[in-house]
SETI-819890 format. One record per atom (N, C-alpha, C): residue number from 1; residue in three letters; atom name; x, y negated, z negated. Coordinates in Angstrom, 3 decimals. Atoms other than C-alpha are relative to their C-alpha. Example, Ala and Ser with C-alpha at 12.3 -4.5 7.8 and 13.67 -1.06 7.14 Angstrom:
% SETI-819890
1	ALA	N	0.890	1.190	0.000
1	ALA	CA	12.300	4.500	-7.800
1	ALA	C	0.900	-1.200	0.000
2	SER	N	-0.820	1.190	0.060
2	SER	CA	13.670	1.060	-7.140
2	SER	C	-0.770	-1.090	-0.730
% end
This chain:
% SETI-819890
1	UNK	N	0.837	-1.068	0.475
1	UNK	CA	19.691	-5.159	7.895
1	UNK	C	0.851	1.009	-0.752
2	UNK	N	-0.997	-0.858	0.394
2	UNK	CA	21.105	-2.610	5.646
2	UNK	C	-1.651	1.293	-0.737
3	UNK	N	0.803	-1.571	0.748
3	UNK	CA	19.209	1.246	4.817
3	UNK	C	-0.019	-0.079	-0.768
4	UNK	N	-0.009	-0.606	1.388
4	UNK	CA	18.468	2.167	1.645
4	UNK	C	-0.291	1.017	-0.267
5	UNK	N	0.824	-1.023	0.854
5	UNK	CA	17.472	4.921	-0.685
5	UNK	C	-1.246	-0.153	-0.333
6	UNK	N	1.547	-0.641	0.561
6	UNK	CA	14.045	6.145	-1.746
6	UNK	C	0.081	-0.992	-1.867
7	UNK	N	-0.005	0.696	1.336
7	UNK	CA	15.909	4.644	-5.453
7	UNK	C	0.422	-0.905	0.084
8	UNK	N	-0.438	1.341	-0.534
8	UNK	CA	17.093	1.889	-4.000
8	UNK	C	-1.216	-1.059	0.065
9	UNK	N	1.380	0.429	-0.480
9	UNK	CA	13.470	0.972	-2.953
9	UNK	C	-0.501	-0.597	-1.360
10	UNK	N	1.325	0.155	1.118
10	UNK	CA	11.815	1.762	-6.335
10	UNK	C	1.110	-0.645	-0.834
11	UNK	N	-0.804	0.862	0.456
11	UNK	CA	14.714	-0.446	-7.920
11	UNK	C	-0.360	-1.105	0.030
12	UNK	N	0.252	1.000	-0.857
12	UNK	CA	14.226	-3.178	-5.915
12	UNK	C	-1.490	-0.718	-0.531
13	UNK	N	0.648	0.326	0.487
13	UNK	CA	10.625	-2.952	-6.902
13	UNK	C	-0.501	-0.410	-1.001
14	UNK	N	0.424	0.085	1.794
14	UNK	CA	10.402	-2.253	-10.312
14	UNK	C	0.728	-1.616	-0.619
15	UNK	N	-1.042	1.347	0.800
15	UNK	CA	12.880	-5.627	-10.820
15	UNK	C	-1.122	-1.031	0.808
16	UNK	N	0.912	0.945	-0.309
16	UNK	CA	10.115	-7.879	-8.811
16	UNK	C	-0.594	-0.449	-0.434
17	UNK	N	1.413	0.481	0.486
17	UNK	CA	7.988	-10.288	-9.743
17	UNK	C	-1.562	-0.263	0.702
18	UNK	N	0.951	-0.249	-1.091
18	UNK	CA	5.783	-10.217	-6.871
18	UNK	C	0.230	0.965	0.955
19	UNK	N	-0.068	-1.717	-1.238
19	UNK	CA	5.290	-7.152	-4.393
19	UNK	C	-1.407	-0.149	0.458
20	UNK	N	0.625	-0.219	-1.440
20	UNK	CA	3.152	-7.485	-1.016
20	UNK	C	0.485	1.111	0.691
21	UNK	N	0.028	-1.257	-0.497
21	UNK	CA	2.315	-4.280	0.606
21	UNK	C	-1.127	0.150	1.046
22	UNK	N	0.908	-0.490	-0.800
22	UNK	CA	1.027	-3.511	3.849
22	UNK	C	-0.229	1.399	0.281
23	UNK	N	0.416	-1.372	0.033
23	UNK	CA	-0.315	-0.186	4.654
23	UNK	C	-0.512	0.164	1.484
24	UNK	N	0.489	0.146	-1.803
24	UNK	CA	-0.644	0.261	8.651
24	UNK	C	-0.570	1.732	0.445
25	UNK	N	0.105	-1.167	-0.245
25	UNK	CA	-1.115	4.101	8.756
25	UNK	C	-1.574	0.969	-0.888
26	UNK	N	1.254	-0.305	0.721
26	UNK	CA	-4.413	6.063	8.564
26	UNK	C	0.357	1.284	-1.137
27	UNK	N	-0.215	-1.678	0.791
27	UNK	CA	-2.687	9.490	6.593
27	UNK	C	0.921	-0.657	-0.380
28	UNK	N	-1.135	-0.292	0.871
28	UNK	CA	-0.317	9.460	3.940
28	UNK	C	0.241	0.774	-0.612
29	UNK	N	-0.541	-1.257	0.452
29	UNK	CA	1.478	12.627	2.311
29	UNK	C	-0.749	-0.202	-1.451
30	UNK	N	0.850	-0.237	1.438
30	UNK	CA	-1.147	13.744	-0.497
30	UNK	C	0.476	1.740	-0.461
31	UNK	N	-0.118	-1.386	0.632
31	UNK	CA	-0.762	16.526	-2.847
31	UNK	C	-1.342	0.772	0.224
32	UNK	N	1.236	-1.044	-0.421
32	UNK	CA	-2.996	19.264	-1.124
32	UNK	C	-0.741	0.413	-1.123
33	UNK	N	0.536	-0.683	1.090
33	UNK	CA	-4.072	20.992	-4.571
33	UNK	C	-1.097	-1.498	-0.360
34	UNK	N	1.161	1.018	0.895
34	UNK	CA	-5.826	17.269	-5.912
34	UNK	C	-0.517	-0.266	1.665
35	UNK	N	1.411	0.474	-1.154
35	UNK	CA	-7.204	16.614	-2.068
35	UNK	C	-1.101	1.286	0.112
36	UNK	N	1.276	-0.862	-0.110
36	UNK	CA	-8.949	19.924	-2.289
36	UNK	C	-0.910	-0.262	-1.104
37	UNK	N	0.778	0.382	1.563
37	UNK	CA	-10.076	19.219	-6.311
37	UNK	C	-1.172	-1.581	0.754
38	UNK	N	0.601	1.041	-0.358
38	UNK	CA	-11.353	16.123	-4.689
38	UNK	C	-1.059	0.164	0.731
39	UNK	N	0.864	-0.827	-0.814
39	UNK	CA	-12.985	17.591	-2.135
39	UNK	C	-1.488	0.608	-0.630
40	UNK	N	0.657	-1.211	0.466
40	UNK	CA	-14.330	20.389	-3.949
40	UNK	C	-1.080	-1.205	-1.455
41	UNK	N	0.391	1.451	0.810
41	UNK	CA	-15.817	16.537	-6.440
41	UNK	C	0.612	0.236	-1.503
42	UNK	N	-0.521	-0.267	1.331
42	UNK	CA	-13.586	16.985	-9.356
42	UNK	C	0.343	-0.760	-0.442
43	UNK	N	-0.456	1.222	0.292
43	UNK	CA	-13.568	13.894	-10.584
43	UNK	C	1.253	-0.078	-1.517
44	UNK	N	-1.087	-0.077	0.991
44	UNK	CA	-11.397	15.247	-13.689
44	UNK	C	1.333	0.320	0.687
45	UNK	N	-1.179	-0.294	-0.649
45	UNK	CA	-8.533	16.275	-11.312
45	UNK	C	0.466	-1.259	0.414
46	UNK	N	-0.562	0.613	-0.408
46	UNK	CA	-8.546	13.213	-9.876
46	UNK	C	0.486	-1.403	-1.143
47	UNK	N	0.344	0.958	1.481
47	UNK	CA	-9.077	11.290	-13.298
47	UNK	C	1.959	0.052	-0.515
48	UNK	N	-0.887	-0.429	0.746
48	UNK	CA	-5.784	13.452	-14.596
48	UNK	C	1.554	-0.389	1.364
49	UNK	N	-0.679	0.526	-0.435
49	UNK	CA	-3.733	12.522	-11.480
49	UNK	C	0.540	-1.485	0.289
50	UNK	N	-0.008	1.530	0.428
50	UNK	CA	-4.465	8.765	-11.519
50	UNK	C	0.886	-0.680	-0.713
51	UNK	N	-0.561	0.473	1.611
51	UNK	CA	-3.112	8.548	-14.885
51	UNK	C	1.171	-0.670	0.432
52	UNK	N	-1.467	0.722	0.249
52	UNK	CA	0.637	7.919	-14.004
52	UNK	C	-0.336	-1.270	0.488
53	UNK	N	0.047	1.104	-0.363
53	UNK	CA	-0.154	5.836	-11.375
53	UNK	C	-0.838	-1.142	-0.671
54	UNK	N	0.841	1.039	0.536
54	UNK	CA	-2.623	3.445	-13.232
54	UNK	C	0.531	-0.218	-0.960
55	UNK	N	-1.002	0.697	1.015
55	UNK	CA	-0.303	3.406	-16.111
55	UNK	C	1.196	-0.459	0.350
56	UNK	N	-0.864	0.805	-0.817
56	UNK	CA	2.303	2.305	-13.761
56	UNK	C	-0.148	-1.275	0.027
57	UNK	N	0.307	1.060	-0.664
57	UNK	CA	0.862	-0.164	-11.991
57	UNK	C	-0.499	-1.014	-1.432
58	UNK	N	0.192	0.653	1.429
58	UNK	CA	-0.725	-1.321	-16.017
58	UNK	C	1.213	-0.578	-0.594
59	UNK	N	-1.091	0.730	0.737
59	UNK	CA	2.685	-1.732	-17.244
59	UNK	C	0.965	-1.136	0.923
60	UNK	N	-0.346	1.601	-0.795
60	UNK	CA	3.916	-4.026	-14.277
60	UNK	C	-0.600	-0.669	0.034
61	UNK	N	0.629	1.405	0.082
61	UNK	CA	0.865	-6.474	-14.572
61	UNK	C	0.219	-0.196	-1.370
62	UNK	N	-0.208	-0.028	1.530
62	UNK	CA	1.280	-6.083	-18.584
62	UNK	C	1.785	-0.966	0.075
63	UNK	N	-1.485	0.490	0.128
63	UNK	CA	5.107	-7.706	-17.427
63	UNK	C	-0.138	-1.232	0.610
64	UNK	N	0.027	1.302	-1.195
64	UNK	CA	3.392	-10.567	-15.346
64	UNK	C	0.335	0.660	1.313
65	UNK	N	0.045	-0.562	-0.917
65	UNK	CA	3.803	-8.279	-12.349
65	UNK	C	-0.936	-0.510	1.196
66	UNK	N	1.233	0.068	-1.631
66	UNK	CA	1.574	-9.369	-8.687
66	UNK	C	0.322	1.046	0.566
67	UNK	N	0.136	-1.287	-1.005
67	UNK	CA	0.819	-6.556	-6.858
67	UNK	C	-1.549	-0.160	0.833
68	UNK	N	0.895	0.416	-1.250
68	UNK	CA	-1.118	-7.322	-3.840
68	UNK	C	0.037	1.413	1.227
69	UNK	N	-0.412	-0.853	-1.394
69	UNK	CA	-1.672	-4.821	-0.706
69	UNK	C	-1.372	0.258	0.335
70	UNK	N	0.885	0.199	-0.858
70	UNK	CA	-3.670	-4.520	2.230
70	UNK	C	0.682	1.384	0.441
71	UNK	N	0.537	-1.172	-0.414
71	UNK	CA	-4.909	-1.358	3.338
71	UNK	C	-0.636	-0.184	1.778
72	UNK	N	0.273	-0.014	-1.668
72	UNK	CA	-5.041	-1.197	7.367
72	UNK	C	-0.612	1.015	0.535
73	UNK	N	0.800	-1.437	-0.413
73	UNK	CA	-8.125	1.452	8.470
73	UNK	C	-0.705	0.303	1.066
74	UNK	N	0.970	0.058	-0.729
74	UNK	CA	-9.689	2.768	10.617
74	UNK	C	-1.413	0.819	-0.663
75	UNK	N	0.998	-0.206	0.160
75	UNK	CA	-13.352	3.222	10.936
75	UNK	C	-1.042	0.697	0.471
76	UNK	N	0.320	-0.482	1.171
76	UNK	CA	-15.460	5.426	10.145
76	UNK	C	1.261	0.156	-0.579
77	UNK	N	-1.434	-0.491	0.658
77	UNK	CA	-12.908	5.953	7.079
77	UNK	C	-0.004	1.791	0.387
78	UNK	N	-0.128	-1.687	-0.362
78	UNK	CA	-11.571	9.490	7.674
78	UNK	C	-0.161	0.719	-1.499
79	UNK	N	0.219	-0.605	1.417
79	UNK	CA	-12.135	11.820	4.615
79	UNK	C	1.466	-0.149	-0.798
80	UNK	N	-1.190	0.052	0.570
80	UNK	CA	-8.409	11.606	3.646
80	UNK	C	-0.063	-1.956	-0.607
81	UNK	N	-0.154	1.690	0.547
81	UNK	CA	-9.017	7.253	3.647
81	UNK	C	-1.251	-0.345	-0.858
82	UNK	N	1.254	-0.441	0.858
82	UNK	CA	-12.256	8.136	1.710
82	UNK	C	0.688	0.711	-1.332
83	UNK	N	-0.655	-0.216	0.829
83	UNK	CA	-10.242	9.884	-0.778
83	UNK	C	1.198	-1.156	-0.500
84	UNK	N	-0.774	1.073	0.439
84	UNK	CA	-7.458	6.995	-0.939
84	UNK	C	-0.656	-1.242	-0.752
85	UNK	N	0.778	0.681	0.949
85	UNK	CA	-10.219	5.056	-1.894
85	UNK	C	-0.971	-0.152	-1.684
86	UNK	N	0.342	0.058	0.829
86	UNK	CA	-11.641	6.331	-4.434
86	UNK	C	1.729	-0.089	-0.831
87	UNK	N	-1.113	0.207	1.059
87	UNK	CA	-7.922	6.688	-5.923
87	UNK	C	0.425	-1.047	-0.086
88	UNK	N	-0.363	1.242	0.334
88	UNK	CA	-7.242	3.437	-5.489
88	UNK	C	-1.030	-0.609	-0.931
89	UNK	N	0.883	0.332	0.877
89	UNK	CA	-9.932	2.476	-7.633
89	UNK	C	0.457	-0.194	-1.434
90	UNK	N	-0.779	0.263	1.560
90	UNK	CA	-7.803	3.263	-10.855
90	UNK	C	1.257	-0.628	0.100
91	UNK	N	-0.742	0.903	-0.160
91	UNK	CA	-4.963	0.964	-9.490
91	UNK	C	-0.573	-1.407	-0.011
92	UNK	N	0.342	1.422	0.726
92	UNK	CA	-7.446	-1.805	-9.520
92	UNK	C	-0.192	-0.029	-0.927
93	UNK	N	0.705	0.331	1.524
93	UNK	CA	-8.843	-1.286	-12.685
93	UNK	C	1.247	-0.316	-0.682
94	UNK	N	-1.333	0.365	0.846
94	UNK	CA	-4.927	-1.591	-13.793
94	UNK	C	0.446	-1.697	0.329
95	UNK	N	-0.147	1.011	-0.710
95	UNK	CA	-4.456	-4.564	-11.948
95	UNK	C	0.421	-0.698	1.046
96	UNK	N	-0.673	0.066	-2.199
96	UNK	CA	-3.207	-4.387	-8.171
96	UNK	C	-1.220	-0.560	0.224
97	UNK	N	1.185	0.177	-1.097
97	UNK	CA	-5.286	-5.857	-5.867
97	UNK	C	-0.295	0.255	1.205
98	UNK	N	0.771	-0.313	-1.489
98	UNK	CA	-6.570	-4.373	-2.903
98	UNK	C	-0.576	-0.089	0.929
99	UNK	N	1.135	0.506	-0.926
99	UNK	CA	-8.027	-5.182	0.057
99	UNK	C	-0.071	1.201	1.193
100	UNK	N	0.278	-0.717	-1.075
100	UNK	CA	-9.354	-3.281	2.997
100	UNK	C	-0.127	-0.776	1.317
101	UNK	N	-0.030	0.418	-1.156
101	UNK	CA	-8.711	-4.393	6.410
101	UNK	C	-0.409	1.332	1.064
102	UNK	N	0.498	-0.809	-0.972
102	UNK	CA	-11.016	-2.866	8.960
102	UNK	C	0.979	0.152	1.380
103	UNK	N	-1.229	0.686	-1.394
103	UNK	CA	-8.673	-2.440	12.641
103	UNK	C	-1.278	-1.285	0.877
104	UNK	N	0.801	0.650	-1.019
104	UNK	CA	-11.912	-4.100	13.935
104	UNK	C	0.282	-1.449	0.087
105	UNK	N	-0.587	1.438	0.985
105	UNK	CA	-11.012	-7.236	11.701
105	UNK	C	1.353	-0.357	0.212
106	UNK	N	-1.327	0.270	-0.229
106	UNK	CA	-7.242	-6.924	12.662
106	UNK	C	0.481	-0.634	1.487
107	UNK	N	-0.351	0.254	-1.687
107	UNK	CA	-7.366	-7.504	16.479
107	UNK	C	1.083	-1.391	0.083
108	UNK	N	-0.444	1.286	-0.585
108	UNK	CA	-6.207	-11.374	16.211
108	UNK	C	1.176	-0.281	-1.484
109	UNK	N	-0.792	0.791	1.275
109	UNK	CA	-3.940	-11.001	12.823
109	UNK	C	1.218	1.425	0.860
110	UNK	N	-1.353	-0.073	-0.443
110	UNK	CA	0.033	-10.181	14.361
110	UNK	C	0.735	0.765	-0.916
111	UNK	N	-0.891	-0.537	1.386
111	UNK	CA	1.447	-7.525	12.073
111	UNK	C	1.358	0.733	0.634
112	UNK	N	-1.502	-0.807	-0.429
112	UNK	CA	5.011	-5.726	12.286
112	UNK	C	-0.701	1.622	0.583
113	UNK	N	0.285	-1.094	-1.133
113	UNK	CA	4.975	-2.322	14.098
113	UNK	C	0.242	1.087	-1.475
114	UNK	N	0.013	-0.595	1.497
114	UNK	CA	5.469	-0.749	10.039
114	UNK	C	-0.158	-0.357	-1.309
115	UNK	N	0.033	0.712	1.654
115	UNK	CA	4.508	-0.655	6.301
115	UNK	C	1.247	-0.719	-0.084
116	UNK	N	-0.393	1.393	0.532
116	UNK	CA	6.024	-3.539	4.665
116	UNK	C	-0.089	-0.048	-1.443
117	UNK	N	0.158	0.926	1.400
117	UNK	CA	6.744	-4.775	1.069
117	UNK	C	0.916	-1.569	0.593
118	UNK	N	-0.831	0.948	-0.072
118	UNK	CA	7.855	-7.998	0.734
118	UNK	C	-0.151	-0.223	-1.798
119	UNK	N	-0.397	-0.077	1.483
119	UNK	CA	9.233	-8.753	-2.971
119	UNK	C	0.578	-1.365	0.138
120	UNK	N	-0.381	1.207	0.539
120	UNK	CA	9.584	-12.095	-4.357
120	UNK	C	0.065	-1.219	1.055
121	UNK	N	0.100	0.734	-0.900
121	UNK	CA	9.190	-13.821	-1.145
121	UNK	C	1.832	-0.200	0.384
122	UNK	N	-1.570	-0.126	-0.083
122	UNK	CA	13.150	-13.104	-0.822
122	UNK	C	0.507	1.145	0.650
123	UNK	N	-0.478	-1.387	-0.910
123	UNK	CA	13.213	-9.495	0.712
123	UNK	C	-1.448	0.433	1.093
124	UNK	N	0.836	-0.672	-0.524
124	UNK	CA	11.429	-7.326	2.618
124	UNK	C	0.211	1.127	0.040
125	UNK	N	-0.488	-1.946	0.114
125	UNK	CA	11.402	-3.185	2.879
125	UNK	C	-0.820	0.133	1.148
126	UNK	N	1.200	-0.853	-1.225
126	UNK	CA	10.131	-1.558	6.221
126	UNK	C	0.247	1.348	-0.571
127	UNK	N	-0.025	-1.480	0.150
127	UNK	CA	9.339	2.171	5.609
127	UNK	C	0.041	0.129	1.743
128	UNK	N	-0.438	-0.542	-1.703
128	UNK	CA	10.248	3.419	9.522
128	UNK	C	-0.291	1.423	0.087
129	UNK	N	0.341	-1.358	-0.133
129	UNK	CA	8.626	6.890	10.751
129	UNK	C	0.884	0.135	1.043
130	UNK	N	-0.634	-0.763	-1.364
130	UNK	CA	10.251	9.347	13.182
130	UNK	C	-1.313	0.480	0.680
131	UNK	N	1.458	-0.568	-1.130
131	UNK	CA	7.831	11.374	16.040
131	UNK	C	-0.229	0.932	-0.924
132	UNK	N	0.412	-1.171	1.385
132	UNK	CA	7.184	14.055	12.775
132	UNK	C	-1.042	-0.576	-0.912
133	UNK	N	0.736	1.051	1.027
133	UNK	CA	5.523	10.678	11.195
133	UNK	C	0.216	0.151	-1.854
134	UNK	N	-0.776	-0.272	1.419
134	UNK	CA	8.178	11.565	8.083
134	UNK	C	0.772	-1.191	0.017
135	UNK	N	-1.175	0.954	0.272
135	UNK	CA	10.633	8.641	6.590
135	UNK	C	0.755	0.221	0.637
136	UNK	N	-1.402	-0.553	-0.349
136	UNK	CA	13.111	8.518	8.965
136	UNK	C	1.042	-1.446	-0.502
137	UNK	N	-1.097	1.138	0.328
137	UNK	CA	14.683	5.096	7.185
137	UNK	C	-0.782	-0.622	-0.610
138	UNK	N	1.131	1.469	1.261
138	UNK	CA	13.737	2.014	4.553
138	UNK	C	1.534	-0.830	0.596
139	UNK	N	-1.326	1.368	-0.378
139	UNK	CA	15.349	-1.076	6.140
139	UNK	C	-0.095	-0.925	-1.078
140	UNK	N	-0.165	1.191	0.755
140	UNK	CA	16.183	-3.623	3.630
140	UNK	C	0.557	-1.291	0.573
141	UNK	N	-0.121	1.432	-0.621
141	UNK	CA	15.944	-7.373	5.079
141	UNK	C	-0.249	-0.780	-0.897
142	UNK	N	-0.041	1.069	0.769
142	UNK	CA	16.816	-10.577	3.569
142	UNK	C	0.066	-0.879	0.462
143	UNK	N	-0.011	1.234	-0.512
143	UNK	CA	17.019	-13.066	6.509
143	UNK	C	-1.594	-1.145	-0.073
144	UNK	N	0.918	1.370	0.091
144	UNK	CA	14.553	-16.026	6.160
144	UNK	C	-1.199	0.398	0.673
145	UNK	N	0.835	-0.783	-1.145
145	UNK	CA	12.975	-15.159	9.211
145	UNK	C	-1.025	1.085	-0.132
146	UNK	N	0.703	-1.256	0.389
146	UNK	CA	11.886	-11.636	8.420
146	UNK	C	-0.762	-0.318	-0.864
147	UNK	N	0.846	0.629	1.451
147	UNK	CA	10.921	-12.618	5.075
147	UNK	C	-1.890	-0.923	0.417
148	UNK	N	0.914	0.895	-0.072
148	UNK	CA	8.694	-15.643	6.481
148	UNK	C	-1.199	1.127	1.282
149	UNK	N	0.630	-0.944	-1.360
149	UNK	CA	7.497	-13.386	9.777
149	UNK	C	-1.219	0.447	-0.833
150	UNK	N	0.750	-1.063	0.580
150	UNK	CA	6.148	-10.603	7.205
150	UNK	C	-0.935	-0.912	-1.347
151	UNK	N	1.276	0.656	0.671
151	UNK	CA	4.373	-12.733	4.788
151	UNK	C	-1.345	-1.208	0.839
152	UNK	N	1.277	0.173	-0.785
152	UNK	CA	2.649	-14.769	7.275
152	UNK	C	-0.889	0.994	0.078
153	UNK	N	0.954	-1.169	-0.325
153	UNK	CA	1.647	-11.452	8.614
153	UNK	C	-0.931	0.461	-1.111
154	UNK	N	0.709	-0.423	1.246
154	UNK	CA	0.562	-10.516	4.972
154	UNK	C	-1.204	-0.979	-0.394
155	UNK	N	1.654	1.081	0.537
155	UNK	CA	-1.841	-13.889	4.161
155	UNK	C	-0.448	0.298	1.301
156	UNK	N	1.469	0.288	-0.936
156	UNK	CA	-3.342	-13.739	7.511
156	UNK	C	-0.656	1.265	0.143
157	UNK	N	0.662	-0.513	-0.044
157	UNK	CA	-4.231	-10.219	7.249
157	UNK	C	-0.842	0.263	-1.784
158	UNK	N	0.961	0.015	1.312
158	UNK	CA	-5.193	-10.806	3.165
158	UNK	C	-0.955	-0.790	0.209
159	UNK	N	0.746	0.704	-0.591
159	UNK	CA	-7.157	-13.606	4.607
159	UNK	C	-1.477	0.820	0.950
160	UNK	N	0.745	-0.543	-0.515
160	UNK	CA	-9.361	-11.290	6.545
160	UNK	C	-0.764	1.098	-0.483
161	UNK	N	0.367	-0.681	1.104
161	UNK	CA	-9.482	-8.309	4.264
161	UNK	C	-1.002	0.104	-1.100
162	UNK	N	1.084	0.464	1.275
162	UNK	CA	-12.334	-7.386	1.990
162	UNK	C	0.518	1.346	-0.825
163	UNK	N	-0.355	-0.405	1.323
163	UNK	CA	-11.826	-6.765	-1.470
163	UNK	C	-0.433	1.260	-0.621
164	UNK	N	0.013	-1.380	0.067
164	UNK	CA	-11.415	-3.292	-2.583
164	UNK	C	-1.322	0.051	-1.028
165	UNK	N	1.337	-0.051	0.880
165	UNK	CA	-14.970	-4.003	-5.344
165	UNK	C	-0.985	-0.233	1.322
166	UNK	N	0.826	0.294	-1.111
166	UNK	CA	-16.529	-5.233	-1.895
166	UNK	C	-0.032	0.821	1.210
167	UNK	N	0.071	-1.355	-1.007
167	UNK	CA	-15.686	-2.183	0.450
167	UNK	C	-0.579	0.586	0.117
168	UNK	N	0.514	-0.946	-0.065
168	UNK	CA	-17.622	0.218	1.730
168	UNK	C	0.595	1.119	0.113
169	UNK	N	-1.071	-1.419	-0.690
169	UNK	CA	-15.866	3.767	2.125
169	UNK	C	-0.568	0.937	0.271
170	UNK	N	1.297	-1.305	-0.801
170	UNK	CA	-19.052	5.640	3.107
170	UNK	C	-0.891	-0.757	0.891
% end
């Protein structure tokens, strides 16, 4: 196992040709100012924050890029995974694909104990929280094992997952 950087990570990624992403956590660190615009239904705030990301994620499928990830929720969605949804919306239209995994739907699919990429079917990245539920580490793994572990884990919970056009989030 060896740590990395935050640019180590987005290195790693940006040079992939495939990137699997699990998502195990119901909150993730949003910029307060666009969750209130959101809130408050500003669909131009959220239109004007989108942008990078959907021209991101556009210019890695525009490279032959896969970008796959499963979204792990609970249910009812909470207003914060109600907001992730609609923003994910302009990552599909770029060309990620998304799925939503209910926890109800997860009971019998075996996942790691943290988010996950796996890249090229050759690495893997854990993001690791502390008790603050802040980054306290990004492990970088390359044994076989890990690798094979975390993509099982990834088809059998894409396998279950419904498709971010087929979700409900209300």
């Amino acid at each position: 196992m060896e740590l990395i950087s935050v640019a180590r990570r987005a290195e790693l990624i940006e040079n992939a040709r495939s990137v699997l992403k699990v998502e195990l956590r119901d909150h993730y660190a949003v910029d307060r100012e666009l969750f209130a615009a959101w809130q408050a239904g500003s669909a131009d705030a959220l239109d004007r924050a989108a942008a990078a990301s959907r021209d991101r994620v556009a210019a890695r499928v525009a490279t032959g890029m896969s970008l796959r990830r499963v979204k792990v929720v609970s249910e009812p969605l909470s207003e914060y995974q109600q907001f992730a949804f609609d923003y994910s919306a302009y990552a599909v239209a770029a060309g990620e694909d998304i799925r939503w995994l209910p926890r109800r739907l997860a009971s019998t699919v075996l996942l790691p104990g943290n988010d996950f990429f796996v890249l090229d079917d050759d690495f893997v990245i854990f993001n690791v929280l502390d008790g603050g539920d802040n980054r306290a580490e990004q492990q970088l793994r390359q044994d076989v094992g890990t690798v094979k572990l975390c993509r099982v884990a990834f088809d059998a919970a894409w396998a279950v997952a419904v498709p971010h056009q087929a979700y409900s989030a209300r």
